[in-house]
N, C-alpha and C positions, 0 to 999 in steps of 0.2 A: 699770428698768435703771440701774444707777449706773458712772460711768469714776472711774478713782484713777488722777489723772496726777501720776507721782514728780517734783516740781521741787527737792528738797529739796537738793540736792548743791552743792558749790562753786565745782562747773566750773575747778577749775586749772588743768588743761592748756588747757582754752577760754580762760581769762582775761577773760569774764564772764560777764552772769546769760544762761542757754543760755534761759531762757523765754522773753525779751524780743528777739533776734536776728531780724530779719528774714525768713521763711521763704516766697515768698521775697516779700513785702509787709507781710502781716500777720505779728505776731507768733508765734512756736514755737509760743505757746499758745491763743494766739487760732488757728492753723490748727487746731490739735489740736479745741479747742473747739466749733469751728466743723463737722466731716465727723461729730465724734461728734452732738452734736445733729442731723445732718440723716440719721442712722441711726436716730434718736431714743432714743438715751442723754440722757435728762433733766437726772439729780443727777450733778451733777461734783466732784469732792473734789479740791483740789488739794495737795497736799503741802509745804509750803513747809520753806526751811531756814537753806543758806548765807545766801542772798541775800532773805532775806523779806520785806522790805519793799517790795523791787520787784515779787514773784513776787505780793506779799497783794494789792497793788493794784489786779494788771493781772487777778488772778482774780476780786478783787470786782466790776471794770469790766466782766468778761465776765459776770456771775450767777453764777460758780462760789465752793464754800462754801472758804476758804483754811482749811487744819487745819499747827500749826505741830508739827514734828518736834525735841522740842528734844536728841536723841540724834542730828541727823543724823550728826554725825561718824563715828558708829561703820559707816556704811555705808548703801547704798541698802537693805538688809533693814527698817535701821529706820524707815526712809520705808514699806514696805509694811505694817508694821504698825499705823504712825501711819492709814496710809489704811482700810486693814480696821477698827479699831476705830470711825472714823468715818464706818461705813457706817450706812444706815437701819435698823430695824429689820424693816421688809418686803423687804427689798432678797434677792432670789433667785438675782442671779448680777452679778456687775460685771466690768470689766474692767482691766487693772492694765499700765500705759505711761507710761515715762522719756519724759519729756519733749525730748529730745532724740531723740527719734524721730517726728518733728511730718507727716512726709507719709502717714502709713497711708492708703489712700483711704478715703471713708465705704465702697462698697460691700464693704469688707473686714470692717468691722464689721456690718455686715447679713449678711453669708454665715456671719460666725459665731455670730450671733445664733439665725437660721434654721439653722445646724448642731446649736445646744447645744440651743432647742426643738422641732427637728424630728425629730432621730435616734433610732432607735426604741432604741439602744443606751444612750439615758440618760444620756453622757459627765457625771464632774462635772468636766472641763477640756477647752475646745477651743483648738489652738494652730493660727495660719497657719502655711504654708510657702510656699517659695519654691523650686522647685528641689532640693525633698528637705531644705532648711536650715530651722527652725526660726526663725520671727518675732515680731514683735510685732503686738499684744497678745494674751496670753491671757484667755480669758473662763472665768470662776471660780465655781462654783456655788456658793452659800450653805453646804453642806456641809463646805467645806475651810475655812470661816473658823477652825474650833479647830484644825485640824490645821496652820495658819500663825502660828496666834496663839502656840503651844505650839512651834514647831519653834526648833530653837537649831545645828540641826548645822551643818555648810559647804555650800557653794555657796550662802547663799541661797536664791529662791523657787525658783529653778529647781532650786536642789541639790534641793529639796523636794518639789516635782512632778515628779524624774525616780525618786524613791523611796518614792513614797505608791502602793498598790496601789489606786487607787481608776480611776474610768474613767476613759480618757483619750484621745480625737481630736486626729489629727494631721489640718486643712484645707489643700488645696492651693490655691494660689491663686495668681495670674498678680501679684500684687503685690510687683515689686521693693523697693518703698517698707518692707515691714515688716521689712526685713533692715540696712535704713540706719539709722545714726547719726551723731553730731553730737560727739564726746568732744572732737577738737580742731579746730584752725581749718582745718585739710588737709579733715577730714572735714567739714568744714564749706561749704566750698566743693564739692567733688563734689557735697553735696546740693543745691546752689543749682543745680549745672549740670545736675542729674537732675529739678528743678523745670520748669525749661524745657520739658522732651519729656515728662513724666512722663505723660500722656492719648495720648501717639502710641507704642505699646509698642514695643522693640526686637526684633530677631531670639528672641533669648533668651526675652524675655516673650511674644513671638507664639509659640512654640512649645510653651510651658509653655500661654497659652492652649487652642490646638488639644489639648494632652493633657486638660485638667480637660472640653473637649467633648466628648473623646471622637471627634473627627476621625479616618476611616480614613486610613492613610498611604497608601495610593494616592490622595487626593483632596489629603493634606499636599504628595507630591510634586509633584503637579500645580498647585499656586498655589504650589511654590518656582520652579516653572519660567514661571510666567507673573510674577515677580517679577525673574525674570533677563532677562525680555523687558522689563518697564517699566523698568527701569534703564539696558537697553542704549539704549532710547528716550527718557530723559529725557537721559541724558550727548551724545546729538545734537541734542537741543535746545538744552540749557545752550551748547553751544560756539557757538550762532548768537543766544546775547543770549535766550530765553524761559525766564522765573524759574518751574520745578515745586517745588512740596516732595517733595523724592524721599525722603525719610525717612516722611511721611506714606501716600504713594503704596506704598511698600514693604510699610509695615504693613500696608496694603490689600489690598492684592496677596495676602499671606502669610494673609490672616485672609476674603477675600472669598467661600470655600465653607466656611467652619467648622459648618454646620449643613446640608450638603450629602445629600440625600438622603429632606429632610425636606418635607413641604408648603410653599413659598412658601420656597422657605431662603434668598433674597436679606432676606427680609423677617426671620422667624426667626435669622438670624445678626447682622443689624442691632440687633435689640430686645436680643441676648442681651450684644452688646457696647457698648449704650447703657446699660443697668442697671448694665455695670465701670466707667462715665465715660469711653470710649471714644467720645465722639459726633463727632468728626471722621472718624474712624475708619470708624463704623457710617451714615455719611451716602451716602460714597462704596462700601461694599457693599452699600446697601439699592439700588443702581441699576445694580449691574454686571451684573444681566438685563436690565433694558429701562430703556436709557439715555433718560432725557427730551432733547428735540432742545436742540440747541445751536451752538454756532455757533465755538466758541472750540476752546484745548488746553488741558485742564487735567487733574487725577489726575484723578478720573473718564473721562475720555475715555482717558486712554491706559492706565486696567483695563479699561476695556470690550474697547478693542485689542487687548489685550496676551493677556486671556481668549477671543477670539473666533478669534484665530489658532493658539491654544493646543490641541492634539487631543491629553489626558494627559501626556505629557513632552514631547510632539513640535509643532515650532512648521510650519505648515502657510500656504499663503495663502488668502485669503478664497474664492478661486476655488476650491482646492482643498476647505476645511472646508463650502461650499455645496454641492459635488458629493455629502461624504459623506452630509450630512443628506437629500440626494434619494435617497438610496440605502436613506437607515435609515427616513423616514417613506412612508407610502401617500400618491402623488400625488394632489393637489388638500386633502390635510388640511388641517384648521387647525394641527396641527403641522405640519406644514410650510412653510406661509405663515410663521409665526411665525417661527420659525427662519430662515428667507430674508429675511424683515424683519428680521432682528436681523446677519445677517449684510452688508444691504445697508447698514444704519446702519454696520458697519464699516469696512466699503470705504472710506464716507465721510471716515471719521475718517483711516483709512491715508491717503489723498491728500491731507488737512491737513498730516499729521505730514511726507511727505515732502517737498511745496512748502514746509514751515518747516525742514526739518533740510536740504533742497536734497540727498537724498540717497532712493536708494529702500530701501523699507523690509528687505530682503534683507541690502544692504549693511551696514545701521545696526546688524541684527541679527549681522551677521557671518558670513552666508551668503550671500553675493554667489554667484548664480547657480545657486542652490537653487530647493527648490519656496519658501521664502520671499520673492523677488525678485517684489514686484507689477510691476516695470515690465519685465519679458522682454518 
């Protein structure tokens, strides 16, 4: 598998070489470098142009082959050409990314790896989405090398792969990252700030997740309602001085039954969102069934909470969601133990959160004097 990362451009509106920029430690290139090799994209071709000398250097430093575009001026086309003809000769499918688009995550290029060899439909191009929008990179089968090498019309690659009748996969994917760019130093900056969270997905990206799982919306509503309960309980913590990542916790919240109905789907949702580099993430849903003991408040304790109170939309007390489970399993089960042990671990945790918010758990929820009120 070979990558053709386009560096070749001038970056005028950036005002310098976009390769060499901080992203947000290592360089554009070196990140880029870096997720594609640990997808195992091997042969790297980098495109050099405006800026070549800086762009040859830092490619030959990484192991990548520098191939120089001395037409860059005429546009980013002719960088993809430069890169196409300096493919391998075995080379069966590459992928083709402006370097200025340096966060794709690896597991993006694995999905569509495993898309373009695995679908029985044959695609000769797979493209990411994001939300129905169209990203980077595409991966390009060996077939369309003459049909780029030979194309002259407008738009470009893309003009060219929205007019080639050949096959073609649209991948969905929970990655914000292949929709971003770098053209000026505005955009340039959003992506540093998207750097930061980029492994703890936002609303948007958890939802896009749960659609490519396949998540039933009645199990979607049900963790946005146990996500409305961890926030209402982090923001009474926060006011008595205890630091949560309520952004992290959110995610969690929002993504903690994604594989809901499946054998072990604490476990199963964990794995599937450890493989998108989601490991923060999939740490605190691999335990939001049987929380290991503990002694503190952290996200994991207040998903456990926050799910255990939680009966589909409707927020219940532990007293209450204990009665029902005696109701739904045959007395003396081990479902039923089970379930009463996961329900008494809750109580536990409810009577931390309130002795630390100095508030009972009803109130914080904003049901003072509901069935959510532990301390009636």
């Amino acid at each position: 598998m070979t990558g053709i990362i386009l560096a070749g451009g001038e970056a005028r509106r950036m005002g310098e070489c976009k390769a060499l920029l901080p992203v947000p430690r290592l360089s554009a290139l070196d990140t880029i470098v870096s997720r594609m090799r640990g997808a195992s994209v091997c042969d790297i071709v980098v495109v050099t142009g405006g800026h070549r000398e800086k762009t040859a250097k830092e490619a030959k430093r990484l192991g990548c082959r520098p191939v120089f575009n001395p037409e860059y001026k005429s546009g980013m086309y002719s960088s993809v050409l430069a890169g196409v003809r300096a493919l391998p000769p075995g080379a069966d499918a590459f992928f083709v990314l402006p370097v200025d688009t340096p966060l794709v995550k690896q597991c993006t290029y694995a999905a569509l790896m495993d898309a373009f060899y695995g679908s029985c439909g044959n695609p000769d191009i797979v493209y990411p989405t994001f939300m129905g929008s169209g990203g980077h990179p595409p991966l390009i089968g060996r077939a369309m090398t003459d049909p780029i090498l030979n194309w002259r019309g407008e738009g470009g690659l893309r003009g060219l792969l929205a007019k080639c009748p050949n096959k073609f996969l649209e991948l969905p994917t929970g990655d914000r990252a292949s929709t971003l760019d770098m053209d000026t130093k505005e955009d340039y900056a959003k992506l540093l700030e998207y750097a930061k969270r980029e492994f703890i997905p936002d609303e948007e990206e958890c939802s896009e997740l749960l659609r490519i799982a396949e998540t039933p919306t009645r199990v979607v509503m049900h963790m946005r309602a146990v996500a409305r309960s961890a926030a209402l309980i982090v923001d009474s913590l926060a006011r008595r001085g205890f630091k949560i990542n309520a952004r992290l916790l959110v995610s969690a919240c929002l993504l903690h039954d994604l594989a809901k109905g499946r054998k072990n789907h604490e476990a199963q949702g964990a794995r599937w969102l450890q493989v998108r580099g989601y490991g923060k993430v999939a740490k605190i849903v691999a335990s939001h069934k049987d929380l290991p003991a503990s002694k503190g408040i952290g996200e994991a304790e207040i998903l456990y909470l926050a799910d255990k109170i939680t009966d589909g939309e409707s927020v219940l007390t532990v007293e209450s969601r204990a009665a029902k489970m005696e109701s739904r399993f045959p007395p003396g089960s081990e479902a039923l133990a089970n379930a009463l042990r996961r329900m008494s671990r809750a109580a536990e945790i409810q009577r931390r959160v309130e002795t630390a918010a100095g508030a009972a758990l009803g109130e914080i929820l904003g049901l003072m004097g509901s069935a959510a009120d532990g301390r009636r």
